[in-house]
C-alpha atoms as an extended CHARMM CRD file, in Angstrom:
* protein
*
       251  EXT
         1         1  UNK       CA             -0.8390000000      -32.2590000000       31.5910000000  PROA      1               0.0000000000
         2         2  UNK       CA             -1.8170000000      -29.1570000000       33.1780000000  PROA      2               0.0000000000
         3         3  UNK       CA             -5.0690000000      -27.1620000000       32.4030000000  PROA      3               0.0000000000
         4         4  UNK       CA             -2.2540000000      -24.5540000000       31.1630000000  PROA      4               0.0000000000
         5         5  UNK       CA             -0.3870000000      -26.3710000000       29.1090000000  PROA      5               0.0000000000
         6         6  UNK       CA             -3.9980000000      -27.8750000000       27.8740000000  PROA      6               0.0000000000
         7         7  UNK       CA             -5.3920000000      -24.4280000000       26.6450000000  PROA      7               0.0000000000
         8         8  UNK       CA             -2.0700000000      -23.1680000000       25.5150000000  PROA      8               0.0000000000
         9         9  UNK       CA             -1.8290000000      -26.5930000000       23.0170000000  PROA      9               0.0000000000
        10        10  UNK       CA             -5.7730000000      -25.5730000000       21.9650000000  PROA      10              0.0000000000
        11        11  UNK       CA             -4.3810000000      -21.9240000000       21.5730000000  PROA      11              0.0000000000
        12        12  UNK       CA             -2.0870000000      -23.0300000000       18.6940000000  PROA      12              0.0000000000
        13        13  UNK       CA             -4.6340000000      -25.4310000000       17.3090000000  PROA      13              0.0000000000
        14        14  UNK       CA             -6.7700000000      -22.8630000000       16.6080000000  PROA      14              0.0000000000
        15        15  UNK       CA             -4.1890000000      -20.3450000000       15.0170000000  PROA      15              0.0000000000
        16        16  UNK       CA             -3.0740000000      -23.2020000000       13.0390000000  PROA      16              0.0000000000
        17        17  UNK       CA             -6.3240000000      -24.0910000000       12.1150000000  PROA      17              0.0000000000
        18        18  UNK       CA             -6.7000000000      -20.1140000000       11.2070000000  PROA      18              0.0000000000
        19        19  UNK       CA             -3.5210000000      -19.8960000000        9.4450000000  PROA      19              0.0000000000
        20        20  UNK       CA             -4.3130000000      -22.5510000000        7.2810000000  PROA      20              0.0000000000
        21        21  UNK       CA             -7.3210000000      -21.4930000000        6.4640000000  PROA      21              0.0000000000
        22        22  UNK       CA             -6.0760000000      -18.3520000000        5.1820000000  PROA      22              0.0000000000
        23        23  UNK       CA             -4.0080000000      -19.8680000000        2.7700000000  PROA      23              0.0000000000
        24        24  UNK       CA             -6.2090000000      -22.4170000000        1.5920000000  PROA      24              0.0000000000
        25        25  UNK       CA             -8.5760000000      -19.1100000000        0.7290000000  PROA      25              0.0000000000
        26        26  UNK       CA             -5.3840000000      -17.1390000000       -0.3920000000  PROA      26              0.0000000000
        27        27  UNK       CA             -4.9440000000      -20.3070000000       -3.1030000000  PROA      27              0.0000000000
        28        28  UNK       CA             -8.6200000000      -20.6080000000       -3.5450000000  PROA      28              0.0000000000
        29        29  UNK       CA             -8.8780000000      -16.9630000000       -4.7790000000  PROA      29              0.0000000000
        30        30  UNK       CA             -5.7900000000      -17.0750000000       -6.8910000000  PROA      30              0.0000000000
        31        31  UNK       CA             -7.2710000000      -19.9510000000       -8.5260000000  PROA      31              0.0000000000
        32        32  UNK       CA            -10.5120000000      -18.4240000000       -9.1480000000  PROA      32              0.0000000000
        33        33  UNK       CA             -8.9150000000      -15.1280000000      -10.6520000000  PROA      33              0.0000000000
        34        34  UNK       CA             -7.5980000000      -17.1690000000      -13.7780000000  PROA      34              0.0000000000
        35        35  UNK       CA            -10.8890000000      -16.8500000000      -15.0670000000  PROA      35              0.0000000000
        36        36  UNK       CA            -12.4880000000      -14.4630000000      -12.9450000000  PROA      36              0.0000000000
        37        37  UNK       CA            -11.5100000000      -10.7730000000      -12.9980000000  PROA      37              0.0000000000
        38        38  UNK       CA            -10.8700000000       -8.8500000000       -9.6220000000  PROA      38              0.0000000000
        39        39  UNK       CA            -14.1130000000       -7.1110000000       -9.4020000000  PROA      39              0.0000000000
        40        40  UNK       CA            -12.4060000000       -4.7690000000       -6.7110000000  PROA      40              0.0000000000
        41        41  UNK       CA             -9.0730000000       -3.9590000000       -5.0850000000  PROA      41              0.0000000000
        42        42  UNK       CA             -7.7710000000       -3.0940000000       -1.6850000000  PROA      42              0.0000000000
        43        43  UNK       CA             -6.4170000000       -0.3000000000       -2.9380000000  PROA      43              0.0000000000
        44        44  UNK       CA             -9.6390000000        1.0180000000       -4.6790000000  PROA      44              0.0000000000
        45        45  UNK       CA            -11.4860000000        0.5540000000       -1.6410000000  PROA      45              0.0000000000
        46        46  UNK       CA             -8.5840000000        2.6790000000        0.3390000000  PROA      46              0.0000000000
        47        47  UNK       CA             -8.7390000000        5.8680000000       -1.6810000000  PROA      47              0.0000000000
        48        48  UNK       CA            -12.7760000000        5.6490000000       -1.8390000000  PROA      48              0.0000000000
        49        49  UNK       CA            -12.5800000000        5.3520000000        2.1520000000  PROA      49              0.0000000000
        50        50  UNK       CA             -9.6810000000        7.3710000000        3.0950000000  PROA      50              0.0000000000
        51        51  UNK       CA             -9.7380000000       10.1000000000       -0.2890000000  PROA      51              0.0000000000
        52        52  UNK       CA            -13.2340000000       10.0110000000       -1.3630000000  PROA      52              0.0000000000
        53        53  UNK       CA            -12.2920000000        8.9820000000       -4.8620000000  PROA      53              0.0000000000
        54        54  UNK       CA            -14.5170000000        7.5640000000       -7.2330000000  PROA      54              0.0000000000
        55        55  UNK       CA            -13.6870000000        3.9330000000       -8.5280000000  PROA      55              0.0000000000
        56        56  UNK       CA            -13.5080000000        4.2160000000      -12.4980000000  PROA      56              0.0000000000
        57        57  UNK       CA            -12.6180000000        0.6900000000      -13.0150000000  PROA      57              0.0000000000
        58        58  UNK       CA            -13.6880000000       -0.5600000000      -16.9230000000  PROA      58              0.0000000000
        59        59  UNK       CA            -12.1240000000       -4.0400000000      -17.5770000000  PROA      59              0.0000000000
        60        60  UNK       CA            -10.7140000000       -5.0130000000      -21.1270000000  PROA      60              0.0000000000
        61        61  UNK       CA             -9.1070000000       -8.1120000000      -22.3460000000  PROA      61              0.0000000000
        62        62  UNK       CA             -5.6690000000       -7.9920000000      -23.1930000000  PROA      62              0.0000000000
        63        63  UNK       CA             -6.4280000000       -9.0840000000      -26.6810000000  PROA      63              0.0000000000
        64        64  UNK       CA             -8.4530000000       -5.5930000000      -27.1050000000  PROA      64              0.0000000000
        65        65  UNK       CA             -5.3240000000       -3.3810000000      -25.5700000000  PROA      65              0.0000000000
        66        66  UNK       CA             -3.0590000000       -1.6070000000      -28.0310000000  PROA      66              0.0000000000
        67        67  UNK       CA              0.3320000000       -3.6450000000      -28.3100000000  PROA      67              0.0000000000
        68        68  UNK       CA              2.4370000000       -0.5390000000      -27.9450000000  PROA      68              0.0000000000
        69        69  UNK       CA              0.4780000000       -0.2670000000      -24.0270000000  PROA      69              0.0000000000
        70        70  UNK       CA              1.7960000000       -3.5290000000      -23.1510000000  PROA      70              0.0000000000
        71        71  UNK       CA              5.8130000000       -3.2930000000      -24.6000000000  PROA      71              0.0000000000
        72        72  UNK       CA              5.8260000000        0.2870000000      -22.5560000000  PROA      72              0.0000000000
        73        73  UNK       CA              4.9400000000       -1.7870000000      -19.6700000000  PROA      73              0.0000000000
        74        74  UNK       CA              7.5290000000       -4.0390000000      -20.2040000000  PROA      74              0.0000000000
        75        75  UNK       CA             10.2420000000       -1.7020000000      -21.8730000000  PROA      75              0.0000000000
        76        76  UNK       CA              9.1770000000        0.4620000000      -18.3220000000  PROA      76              0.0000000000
        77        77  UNK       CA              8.8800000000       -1.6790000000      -15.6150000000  PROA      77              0.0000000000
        78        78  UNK       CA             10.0410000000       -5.3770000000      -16.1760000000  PROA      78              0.0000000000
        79        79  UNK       CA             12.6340000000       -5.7030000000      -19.2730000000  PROA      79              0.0000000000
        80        80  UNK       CA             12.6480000000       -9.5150000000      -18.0590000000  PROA      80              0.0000000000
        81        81  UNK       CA              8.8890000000      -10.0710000000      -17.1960000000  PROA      81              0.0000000000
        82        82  UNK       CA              8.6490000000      -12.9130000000      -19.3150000000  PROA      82              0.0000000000
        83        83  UNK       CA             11.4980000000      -14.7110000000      -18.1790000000  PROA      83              0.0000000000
        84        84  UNK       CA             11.7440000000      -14.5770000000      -14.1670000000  PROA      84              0.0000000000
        85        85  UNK       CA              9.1900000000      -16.4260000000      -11.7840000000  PROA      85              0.0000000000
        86        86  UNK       CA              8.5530000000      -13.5390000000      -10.2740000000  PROA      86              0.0000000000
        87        87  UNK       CA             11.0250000000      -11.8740000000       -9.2530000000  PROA      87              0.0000000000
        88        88  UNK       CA             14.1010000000      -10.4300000000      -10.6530000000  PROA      88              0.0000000000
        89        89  UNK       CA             17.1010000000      -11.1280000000       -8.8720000000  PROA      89              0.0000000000
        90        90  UNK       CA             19.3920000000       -9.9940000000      -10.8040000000  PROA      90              0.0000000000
        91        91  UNK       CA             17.0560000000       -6.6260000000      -10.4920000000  PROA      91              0.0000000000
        92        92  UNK       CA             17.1880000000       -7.0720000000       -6.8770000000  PROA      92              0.0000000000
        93        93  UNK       CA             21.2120000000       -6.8930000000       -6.7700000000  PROA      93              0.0000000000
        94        94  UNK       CA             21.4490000000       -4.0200000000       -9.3540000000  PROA      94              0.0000000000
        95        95  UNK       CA             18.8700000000       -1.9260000000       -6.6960000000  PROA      95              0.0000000000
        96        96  UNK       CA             20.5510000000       -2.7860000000       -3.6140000000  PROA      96              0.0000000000
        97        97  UNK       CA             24.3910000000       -2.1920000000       -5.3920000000  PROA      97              0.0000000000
        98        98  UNK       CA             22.8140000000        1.4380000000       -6.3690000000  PROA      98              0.0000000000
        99        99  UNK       CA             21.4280000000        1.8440000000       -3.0210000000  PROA      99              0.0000000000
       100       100  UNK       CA             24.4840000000        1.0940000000       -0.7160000000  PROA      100             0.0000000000
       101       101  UNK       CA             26.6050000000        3.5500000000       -3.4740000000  PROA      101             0.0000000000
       102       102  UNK       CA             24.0410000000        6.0800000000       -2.4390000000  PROA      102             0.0000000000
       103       103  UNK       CA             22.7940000000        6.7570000000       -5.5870000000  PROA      103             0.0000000000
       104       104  UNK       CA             19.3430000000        7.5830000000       -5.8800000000  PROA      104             0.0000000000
       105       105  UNK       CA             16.7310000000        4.9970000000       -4.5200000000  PROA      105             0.0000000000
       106       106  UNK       CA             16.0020000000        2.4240000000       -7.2160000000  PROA      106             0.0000000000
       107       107  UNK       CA             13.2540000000       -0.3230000000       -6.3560000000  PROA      107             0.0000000000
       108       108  UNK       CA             13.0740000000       -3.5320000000       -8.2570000000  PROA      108             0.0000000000
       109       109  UNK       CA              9.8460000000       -4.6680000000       -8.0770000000  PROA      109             0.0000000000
       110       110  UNK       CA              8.9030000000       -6.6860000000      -11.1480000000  PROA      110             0.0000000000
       111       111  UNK       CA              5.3850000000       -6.4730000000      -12.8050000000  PROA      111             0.0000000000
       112       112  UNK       CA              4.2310000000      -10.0450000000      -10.8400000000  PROA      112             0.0000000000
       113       113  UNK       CA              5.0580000000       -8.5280000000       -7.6180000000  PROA      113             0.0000000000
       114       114  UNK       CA              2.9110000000       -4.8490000000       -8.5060000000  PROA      114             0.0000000000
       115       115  UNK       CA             -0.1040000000       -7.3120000000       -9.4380000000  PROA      115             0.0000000000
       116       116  UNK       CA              0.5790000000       -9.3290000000       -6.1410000000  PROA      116             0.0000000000
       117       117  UNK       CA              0.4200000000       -5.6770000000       -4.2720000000  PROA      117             0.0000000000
       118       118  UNK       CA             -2.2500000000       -3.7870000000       -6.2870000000  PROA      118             0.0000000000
       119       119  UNK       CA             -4.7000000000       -7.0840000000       -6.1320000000  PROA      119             0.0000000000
       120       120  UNK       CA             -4.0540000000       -8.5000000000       -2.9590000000  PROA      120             0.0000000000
       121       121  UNK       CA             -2.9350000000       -6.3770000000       -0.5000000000  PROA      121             0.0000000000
       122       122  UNK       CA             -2.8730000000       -2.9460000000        1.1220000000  PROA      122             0.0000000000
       123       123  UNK       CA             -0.3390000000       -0.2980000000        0.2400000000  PROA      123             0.0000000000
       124       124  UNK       CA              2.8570000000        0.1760000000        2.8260000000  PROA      124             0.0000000000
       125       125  UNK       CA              6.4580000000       -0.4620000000        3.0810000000  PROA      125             0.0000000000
       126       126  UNK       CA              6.6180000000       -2.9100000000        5.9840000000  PROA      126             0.0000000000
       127       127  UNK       CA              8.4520000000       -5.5520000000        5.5350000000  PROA      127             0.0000000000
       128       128  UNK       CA              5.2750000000       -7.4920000000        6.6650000000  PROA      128             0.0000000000
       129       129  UNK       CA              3.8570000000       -6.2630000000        3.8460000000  PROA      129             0.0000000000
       130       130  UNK       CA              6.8370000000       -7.1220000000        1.4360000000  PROA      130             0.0000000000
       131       131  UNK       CA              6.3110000000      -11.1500000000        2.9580000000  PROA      131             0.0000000000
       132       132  UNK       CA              2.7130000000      -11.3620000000        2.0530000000  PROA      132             0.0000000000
       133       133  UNK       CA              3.7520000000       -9.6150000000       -1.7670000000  PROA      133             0.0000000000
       134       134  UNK       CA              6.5580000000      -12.1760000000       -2.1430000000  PROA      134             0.0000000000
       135       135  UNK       CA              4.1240000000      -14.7310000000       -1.0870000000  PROA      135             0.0000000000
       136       136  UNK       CA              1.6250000000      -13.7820000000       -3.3070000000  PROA      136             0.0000000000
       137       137  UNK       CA              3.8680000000      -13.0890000000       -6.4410000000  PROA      137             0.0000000000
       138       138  UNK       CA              4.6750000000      -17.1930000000       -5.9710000000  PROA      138             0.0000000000
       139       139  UNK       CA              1.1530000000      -17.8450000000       -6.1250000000  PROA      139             0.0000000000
       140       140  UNK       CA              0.2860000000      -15.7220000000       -9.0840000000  PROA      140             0.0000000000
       141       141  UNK       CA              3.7190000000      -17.2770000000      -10.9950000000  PROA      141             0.0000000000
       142       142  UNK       CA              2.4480000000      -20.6560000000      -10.3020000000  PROA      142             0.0000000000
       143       143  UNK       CA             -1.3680000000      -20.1970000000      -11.2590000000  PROA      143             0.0000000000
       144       144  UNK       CA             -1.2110000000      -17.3090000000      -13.9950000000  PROA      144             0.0000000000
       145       145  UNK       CA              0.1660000000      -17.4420000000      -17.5270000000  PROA      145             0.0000000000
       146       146  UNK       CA              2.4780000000      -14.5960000000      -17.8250000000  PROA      146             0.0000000000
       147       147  UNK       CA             -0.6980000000      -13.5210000000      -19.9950000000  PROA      147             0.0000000000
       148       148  UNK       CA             -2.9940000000      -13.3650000000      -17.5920000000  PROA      148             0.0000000000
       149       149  UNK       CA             -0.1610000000      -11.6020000000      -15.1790000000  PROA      149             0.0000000000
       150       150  UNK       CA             -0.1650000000       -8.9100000000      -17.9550000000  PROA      150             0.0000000000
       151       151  UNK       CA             -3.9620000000       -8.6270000000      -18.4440000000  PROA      151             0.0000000000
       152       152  UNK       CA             -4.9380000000       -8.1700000000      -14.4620000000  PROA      152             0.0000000000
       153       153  UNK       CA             -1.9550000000       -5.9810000000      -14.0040000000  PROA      153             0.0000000000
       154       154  UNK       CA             -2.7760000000       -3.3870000000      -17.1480000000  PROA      154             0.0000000000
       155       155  UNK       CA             -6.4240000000       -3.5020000000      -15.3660000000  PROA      155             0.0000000000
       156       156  UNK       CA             -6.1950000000       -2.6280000000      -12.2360000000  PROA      156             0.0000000000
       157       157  UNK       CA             -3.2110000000       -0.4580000000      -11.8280000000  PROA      157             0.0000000000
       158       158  UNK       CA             -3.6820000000        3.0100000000      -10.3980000000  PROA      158             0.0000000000
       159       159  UNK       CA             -3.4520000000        5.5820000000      -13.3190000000  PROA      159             0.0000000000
       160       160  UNK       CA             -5.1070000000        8.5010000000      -11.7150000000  PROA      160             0.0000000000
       161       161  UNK       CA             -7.2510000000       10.3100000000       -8.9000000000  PROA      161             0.0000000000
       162       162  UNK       CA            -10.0180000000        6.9620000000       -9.2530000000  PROA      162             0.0000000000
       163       163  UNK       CA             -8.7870000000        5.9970000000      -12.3050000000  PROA      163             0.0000000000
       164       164  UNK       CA             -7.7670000000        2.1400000000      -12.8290000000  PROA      164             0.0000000000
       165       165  UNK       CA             -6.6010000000        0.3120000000      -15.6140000000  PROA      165             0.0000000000
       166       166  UNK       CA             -5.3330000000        1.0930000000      -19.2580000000  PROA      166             0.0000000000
       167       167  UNK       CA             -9.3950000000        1.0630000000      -20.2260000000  PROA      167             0.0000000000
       168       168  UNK       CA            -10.4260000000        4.0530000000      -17.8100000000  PROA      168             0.0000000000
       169       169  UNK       CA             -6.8650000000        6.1310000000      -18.2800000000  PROA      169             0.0000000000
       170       170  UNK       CA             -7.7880000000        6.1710000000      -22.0070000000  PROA      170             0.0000000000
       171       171  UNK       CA            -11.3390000000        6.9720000000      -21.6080000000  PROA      171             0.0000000000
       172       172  UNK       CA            -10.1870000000        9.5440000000      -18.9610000000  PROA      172             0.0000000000
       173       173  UNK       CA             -7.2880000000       11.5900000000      -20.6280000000  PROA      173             0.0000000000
       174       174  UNK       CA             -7.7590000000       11.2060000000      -24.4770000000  PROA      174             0.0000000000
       175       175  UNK       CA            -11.6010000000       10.4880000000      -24.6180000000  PROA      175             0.0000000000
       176       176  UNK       CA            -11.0210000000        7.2420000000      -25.9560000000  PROA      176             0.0000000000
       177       177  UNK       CA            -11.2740000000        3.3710000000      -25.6100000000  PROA      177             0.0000000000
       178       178  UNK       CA             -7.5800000000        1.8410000000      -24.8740000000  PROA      178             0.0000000000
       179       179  UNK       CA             -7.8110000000       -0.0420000000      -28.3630000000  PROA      179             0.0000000000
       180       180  UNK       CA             -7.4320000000        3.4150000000      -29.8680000000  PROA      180             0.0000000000
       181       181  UNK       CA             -4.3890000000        4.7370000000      -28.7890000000  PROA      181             0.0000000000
       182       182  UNK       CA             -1.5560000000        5.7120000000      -30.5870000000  PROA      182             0.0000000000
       183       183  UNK       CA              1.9980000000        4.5060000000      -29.1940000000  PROA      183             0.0000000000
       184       184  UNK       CA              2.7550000000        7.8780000000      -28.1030000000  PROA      184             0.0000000000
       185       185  UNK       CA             -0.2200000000        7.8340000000      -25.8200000000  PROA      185             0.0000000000
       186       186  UNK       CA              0.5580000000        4.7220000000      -24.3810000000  PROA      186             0.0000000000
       187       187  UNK       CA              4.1410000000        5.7320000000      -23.1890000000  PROA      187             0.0000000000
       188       188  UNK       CA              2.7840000000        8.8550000000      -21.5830000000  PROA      188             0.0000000000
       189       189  UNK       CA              0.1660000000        6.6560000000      -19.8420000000  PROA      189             0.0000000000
       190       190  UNK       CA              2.7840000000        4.1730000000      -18.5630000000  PROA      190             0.0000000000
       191       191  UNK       CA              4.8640000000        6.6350000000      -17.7930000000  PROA      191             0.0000000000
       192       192  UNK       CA              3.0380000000        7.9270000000      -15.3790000000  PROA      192             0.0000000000
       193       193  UNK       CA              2.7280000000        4.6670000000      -13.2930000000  PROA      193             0.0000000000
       194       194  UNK       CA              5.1060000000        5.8080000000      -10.4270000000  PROA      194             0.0000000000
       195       195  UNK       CA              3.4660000000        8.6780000000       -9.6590000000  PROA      195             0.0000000000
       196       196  UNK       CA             -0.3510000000        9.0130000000      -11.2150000000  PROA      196             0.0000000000
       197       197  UNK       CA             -1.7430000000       10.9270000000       -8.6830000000  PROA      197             0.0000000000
       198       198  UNK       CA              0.3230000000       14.0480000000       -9.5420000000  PROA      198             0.0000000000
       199       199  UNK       CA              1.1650000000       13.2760000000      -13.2530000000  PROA      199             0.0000000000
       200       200  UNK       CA             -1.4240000000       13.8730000000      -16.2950000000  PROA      200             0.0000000000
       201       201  UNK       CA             -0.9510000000       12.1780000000      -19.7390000000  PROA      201             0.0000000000
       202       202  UNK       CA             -2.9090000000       14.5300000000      -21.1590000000  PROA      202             0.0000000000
       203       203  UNK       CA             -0.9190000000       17.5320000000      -20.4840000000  PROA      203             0.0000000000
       204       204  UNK       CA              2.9470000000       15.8430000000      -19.5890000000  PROA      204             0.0000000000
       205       205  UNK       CA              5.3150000000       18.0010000000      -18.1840000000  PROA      205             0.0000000000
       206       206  UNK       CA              8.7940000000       18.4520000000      -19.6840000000  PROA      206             0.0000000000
       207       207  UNK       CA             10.0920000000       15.4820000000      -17.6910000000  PROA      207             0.0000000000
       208       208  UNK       CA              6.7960000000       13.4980000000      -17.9200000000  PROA      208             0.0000000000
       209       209  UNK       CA              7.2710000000       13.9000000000      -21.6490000000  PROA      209             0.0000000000
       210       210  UNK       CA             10.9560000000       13.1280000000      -21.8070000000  PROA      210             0.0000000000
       211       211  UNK       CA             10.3810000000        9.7910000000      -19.7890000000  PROA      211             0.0000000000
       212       212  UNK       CA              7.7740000000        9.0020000000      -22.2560000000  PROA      212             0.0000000000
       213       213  UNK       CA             10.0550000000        9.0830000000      -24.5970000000  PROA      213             0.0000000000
       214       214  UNK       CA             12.6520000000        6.9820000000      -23.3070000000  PROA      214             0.0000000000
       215       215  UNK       CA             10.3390000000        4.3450000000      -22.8550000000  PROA      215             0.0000000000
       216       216  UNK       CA              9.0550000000        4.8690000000      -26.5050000000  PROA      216             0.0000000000
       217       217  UNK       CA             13.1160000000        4.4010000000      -27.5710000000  PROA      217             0.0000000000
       218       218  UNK       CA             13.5350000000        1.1590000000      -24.8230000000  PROA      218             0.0000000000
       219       219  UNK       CA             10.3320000000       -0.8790000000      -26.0420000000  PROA      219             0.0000000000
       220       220  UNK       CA             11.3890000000       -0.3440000000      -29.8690000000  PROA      220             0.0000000000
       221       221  UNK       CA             14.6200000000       -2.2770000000      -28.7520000000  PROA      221             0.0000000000
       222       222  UNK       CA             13.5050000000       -4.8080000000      -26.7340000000  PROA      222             0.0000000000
       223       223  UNK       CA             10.2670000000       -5.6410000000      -29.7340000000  PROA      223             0.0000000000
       224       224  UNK       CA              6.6780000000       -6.3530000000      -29.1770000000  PROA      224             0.0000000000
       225       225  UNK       CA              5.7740000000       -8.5420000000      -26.1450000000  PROA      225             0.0000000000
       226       226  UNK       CA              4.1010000000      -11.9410000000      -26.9790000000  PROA      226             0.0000000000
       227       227  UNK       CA              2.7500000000      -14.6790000000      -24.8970000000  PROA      227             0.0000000000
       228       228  UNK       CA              3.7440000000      -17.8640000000      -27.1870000000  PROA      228             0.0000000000
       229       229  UNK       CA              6.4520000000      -20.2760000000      -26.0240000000  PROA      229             0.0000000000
       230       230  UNK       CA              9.1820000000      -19.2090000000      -28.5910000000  PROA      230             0.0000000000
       231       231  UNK       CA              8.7220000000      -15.4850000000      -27.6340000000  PROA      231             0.0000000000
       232       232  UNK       CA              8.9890000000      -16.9930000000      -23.8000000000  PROA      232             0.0000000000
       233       233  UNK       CA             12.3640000000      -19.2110000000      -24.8410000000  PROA      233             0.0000000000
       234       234  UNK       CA             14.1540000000      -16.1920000000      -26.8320000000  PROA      234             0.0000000000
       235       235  UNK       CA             13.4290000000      -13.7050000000      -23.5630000000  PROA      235             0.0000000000
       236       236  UNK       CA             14.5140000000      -16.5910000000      -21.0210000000  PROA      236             0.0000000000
       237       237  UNK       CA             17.7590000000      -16.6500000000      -23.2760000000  PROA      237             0.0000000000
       238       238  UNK       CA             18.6570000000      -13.2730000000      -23.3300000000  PROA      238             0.0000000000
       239       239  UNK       CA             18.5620000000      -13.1210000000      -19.3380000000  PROA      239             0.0000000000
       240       240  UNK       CA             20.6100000000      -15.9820000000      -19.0610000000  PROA      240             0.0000000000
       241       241  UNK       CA             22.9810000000      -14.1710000000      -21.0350000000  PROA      241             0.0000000000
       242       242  UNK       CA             22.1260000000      -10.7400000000      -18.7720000000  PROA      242             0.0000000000
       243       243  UNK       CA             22.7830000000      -12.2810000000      -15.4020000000  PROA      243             0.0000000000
       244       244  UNK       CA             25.7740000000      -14.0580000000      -16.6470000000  PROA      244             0.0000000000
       245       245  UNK       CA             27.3010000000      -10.8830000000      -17.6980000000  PROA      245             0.0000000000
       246       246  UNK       CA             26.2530000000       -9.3130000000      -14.4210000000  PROA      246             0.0000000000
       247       247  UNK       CA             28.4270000000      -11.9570000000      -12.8350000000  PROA      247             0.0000000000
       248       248  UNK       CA             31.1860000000      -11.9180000000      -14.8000000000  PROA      248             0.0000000000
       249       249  UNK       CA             30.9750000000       -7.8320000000      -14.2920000000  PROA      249             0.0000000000
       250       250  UNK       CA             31.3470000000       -8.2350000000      -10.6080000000  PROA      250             0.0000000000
       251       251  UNK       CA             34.5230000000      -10.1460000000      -10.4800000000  PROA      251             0.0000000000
């Protein structure tokens, strides 16, 4: 063997050895983050560095968060959240169907795959970025409760210039603790989760106000969220019957 092909086969020892390394730590940290929270974010340290924000970051357990903040999350951004692994496929095909039609852009990025993102990772739309989120989101589905999912992700979501999580957002806009808001509140808080840096709960626009609303209208139909098994079963039944009439729709 040739003192070439000798340091090129200790080359890719070494990245191996690196590369699995990182994902030992990648599972190591996931692990650790079912009982310990994030005590920062990638994202929190980006707009500090880059936008000078302040990190108002106040943790709360889900079982002190108003109901009506989590079924706006749900009723908003994942109807299915308790029944996919992660990610919605039948999302997924909806978005892209939408997309090729030209239609506006529609994403389909489920609440497991925003926690993967916010927690993990820094913010872009390479598709580098997208692997590491997909590979994350499988870590998180097969670590986390769908609980715990729902806990770090109503934590550490952006909501505002510094502002993170439902606790802070409440505090920051209606001068109160999240426990204390009213259901109206909470839909104007979620709905401004695609946009907080340029949309205020506290004083909605007209179309901040009317999406509010029509998250208010979708999480009254689709009931309050709960973590138990037969809440689980009855939501994993009514995709089935979703996708299968998203099948039978495109034939």
């Amino acid at each position: 063997m040739s003192k070439k092909e000798v340091n090129l086969k200790k080359g890719f020892k070494i990245i191996g050895a690196i590369v699995l390394g990182l994902v030992l730590l990648s599972v190591i940290i996931t692990i650790l983050y079912i009982w310990v929270n994030p005590p920062v974010t990638p994202l929190m340290l980006n707009r500090k560095i880059e936008k000078g924000y302040t990190i108002n970051y106040d943790w709360i357990d889900i079982e002190k968060m108003p109901q009506s903040v989590i079924d706006c999350a749900v009723a908003a951004e994942d109807n299915f959240f308790l029944a996919h692994n992660g990610i919605d496929f039948g999302a997924v095909e909806k978005a892209v169907d939408m997309n090729r039609q030209g239609k506006k852009l529609h994403g389909a990025s489920t609440i497991t795959q925003q926690t993967a993102k916010n927690v993990f990772l820094w913010q872009s739309r390479t598709w580098v970025r997208k692997g590491f989120e997909v590979y994350f989101t499988f870590l998180i589905e097969t670590f986390w409760s769908k609980k715990r999912i729902m806990e770090v992700y109503l934590n550490v979501i952006e909501m505002g210039k510094g502002i993170y999580g439902v606790q802070a957002a409440a505090q920051h806009h209606f001068h109160k603790d999240a426990k204390a808001l009213t259901p109206a509140q909470s839909a104007l808080i979620v709905a401004s989760f695609p946009a907080p840096l340029s949309r205020n709960p506290k004083n909605p626009s007209n179309y901040l106000q009317k999406r509010a609303n029509f998250i208010s209208s979708i999480a009254k139909k689709i009931g309050n969220i709960k973590f138990d098994k037969k809440s689980i079963k009855a939501v994993e039944e009514r995709y089935s019957r979703h996708r299968a009439k998203m099948k039978k729709g495109k034939k």
